[in-house]
C-alpha positions in Angstrom: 14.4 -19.4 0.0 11.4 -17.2 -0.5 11.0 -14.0 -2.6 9.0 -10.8 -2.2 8.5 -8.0 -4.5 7.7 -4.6 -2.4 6.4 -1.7 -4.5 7.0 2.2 -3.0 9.7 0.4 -0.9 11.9 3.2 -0.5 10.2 4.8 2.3 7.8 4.4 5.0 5.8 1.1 5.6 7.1 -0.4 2.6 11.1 0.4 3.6 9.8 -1.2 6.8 8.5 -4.3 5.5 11.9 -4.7 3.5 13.2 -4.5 6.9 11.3 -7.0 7.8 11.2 -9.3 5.0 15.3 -9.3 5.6 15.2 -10.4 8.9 13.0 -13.3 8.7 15.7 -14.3 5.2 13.5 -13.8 2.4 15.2 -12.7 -1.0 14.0 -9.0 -1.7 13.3 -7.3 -5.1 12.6 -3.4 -3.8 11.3 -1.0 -6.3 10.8 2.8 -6.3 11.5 5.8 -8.5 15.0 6.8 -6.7 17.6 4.4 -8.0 19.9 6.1 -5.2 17.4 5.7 -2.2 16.9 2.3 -3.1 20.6 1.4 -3.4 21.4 2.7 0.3 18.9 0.5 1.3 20.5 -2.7 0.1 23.2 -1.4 1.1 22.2 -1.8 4.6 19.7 -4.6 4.2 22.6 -7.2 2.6 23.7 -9.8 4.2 25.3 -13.0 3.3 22.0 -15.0 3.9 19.8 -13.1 1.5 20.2 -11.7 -2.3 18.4 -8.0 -2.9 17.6 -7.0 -5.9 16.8 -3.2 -6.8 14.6 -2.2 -9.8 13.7 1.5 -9.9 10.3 2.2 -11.8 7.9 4.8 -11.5 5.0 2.4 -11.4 2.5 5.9 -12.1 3.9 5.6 -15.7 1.2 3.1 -18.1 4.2 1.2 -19.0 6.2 0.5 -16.0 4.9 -2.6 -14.0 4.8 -4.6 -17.4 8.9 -3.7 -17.8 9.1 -4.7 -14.0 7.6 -7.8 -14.8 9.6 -8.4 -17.7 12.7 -7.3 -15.5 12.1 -9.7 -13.4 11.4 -12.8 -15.1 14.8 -12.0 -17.3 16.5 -12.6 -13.2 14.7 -16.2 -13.3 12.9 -15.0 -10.4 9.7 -16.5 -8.9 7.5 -14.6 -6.8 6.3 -15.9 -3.1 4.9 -12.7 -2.0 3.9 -9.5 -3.9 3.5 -6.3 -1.4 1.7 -3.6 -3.3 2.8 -0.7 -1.7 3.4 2.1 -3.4 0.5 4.9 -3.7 0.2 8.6 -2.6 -2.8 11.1 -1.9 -3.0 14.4 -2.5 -5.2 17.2 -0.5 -7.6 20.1 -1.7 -10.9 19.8 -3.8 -11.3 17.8 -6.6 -11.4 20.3 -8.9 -8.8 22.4 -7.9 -6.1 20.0 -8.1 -4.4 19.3 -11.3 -5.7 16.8 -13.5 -2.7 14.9 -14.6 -1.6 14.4 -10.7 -5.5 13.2 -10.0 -4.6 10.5 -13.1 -1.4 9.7 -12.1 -2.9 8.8 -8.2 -5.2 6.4 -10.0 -2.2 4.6 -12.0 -0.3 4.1 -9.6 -2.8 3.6 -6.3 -5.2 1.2 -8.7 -4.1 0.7 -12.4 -1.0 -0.4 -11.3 -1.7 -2.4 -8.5 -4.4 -4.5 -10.6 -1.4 -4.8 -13.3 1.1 -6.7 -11.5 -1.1 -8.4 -9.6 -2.7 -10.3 -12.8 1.0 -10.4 -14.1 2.4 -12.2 -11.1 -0.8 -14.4 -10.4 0.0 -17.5 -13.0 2.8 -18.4 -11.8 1.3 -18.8 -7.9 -1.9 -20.2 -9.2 0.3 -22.7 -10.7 2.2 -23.2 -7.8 -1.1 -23.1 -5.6 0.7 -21.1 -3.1 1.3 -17.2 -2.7 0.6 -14.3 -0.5 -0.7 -11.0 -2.3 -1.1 -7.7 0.6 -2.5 -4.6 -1.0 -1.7 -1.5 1.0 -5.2 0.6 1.1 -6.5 2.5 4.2 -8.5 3.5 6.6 -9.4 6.0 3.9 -11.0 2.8 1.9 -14.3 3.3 4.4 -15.8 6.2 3.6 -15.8 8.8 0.8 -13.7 12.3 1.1 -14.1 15.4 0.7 -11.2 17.4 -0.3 -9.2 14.2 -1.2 -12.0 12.9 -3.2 -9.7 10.7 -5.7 -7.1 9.6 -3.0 -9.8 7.8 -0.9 -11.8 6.3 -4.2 -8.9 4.9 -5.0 -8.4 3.2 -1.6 -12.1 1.8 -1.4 -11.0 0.4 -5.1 -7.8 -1.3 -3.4 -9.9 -2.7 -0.3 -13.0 -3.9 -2.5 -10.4 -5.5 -4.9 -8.4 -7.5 -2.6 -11.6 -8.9 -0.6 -12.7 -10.1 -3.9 -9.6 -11.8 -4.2 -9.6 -13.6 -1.2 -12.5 -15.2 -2.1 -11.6 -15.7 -5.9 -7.9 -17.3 -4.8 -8.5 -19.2 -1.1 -8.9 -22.3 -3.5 -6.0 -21.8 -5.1 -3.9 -21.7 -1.7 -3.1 -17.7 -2.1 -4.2 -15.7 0.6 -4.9 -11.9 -0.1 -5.1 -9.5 2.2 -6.0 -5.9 2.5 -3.5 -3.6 4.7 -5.7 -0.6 6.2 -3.7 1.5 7.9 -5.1 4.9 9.8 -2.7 8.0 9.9 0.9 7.2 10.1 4.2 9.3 10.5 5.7 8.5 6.9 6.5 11.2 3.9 3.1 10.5 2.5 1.8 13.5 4.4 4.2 15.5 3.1 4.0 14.5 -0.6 0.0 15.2 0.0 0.4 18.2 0.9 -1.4 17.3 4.8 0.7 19.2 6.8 -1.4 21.2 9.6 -4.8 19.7 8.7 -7.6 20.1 11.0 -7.2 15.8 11.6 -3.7 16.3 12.5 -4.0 19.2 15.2 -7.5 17.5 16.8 -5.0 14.7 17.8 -8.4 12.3 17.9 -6.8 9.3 16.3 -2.6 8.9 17.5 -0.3 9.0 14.6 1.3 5.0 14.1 4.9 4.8 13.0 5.7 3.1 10.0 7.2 -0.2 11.8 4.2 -0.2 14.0 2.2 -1.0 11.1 4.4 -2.8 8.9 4.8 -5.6 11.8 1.2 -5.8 12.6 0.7 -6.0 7.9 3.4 -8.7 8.4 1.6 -10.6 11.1 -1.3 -10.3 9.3 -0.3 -11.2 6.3 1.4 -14.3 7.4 -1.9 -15.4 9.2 -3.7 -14.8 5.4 -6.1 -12.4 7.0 -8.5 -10.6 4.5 -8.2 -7.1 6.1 -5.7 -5.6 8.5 -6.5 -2.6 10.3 -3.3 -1.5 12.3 -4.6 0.0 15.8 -7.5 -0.1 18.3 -8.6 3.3 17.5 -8.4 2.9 13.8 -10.9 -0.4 13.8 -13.3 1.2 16.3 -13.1 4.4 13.7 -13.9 1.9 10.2 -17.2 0.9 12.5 -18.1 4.8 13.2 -18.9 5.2 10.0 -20.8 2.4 9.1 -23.6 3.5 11.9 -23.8 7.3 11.6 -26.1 9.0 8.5 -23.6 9.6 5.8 -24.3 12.9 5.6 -22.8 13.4 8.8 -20.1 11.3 7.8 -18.8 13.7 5.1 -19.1 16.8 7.2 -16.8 14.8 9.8 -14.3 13.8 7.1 -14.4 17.0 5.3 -13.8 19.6 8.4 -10.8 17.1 8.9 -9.3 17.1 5.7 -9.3 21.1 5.6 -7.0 23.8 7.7 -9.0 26.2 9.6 
């Protein structure tokens, strides 16, 4: 039976793909920071068919994803499937937003990321067989304004994962990028979006969280190199590509402000 890690998996599109992952009878290892959350969620994921294991790190700290690592391979564990989920964003100008939170995105949303992805990659190489999906964004197409870091960080994820592709096809591991547009989750919340001029212009339909977790699943099992969840969303990633990018940030920061 087959194993997947899934980082930020307490809530969102990550606790959906857990869902997912249970259903179709792989072995989970979840991880988040809230040992509690993550133990109602075995709770209800068990089942006599599968073994969950729960490992709560805050992967924003330097240190965590090598002790998750280490965790891990104390279990005798081998990896199928690594979901790198976990990430957050947060709104207002760069440099009105405090430093250490700016630092902390770029742990957790890249440093991270690129950690337990090189940790977990010998042992697939090896294998020559694996799946790798790095959650990045919509965000990952364009600069912007007013969440400056949050979507540098996703254009890191997306460039990093294409790379990949290319680097690992060889090797029998697929890597795929997992761009999703806006999406009902806590992430807005945690960012600090509420009431943003993007939410009330109601251009681009919020997705639910298992709406895009199924179509990253899909994807992911087809080992296609980007995953953009929604018609709207794709046709928005080739917007930006024509128009002047001048007019590109003025879009993105009007929307990222409340009026």
């Amino acid at each position: 039976m087959k194993t997947v890690l899934i980082t930020g998996a307490s809530f969102g599109i990550g606790y959906e793909l857990a869902k997912i992952f249970a259903k179709e009878k792989y072995n989970l290892i979840l991880t988040a920071r809230s040992e509690d959350k993550l133990n109602q969620i075995k709770e209800e994921l068990q089942n006599s068919d599968i073994q969950i294991v729960t490992l709560a790190k805050d992967l924003s700290k330097p240190e965590a994803p090598k002790e998750l690592f280490d965790e891990i391979k104390k279990l005798k564990i081998n990896l199928d499937i690594l979901i790198n989920n976990a990430g957050f964003g947060l709104l207002g100008p760069f440099k009105e937003l405090e430093l250490q939170a700016q630092l902390d995105m770029i742990q957790l949303n890249i440093t991270s990321l690129v950690h337990l992805t090189y940790l977990f990659l010998p042992e697939m190489i090896e294998r020559k067989s694996g799946k790798i999906m790095n959650v990045a964004s919509t965000a990952a197409f364009q600069p912007g304004p007013n969440m400056a870091v949050y979507y540098a960080t996703k254009a890191f994820v997306l460039s990093f994962s294409e790379a990949l592709y290319s680097e690992l096809k060889d090797y029998g591991i697929t890597v795929s990028a997992l761009c999703p547009g806006p999406t009902k989750t806590e992430f807005q919340k945690r960012a600090r979006m509420e009431n943003i001029n993007l939410e009330r212009a109601k251009l681009i339909p919020y997705m639910s969280a298992e709406e895009v977790a199924r179509i990253g699943y899909d994807g992911l099992m087809k080992g296609k190199r980007v995953i953009i969840p929604g018609f709207l969303n794709k046709f928005g990633t080739k917007l930006v590509r024509i128009f002047p990018k001048s007019i590109v940030l003025a879009v993105i920061k009007k929307f990222n402000t409340r009026d």
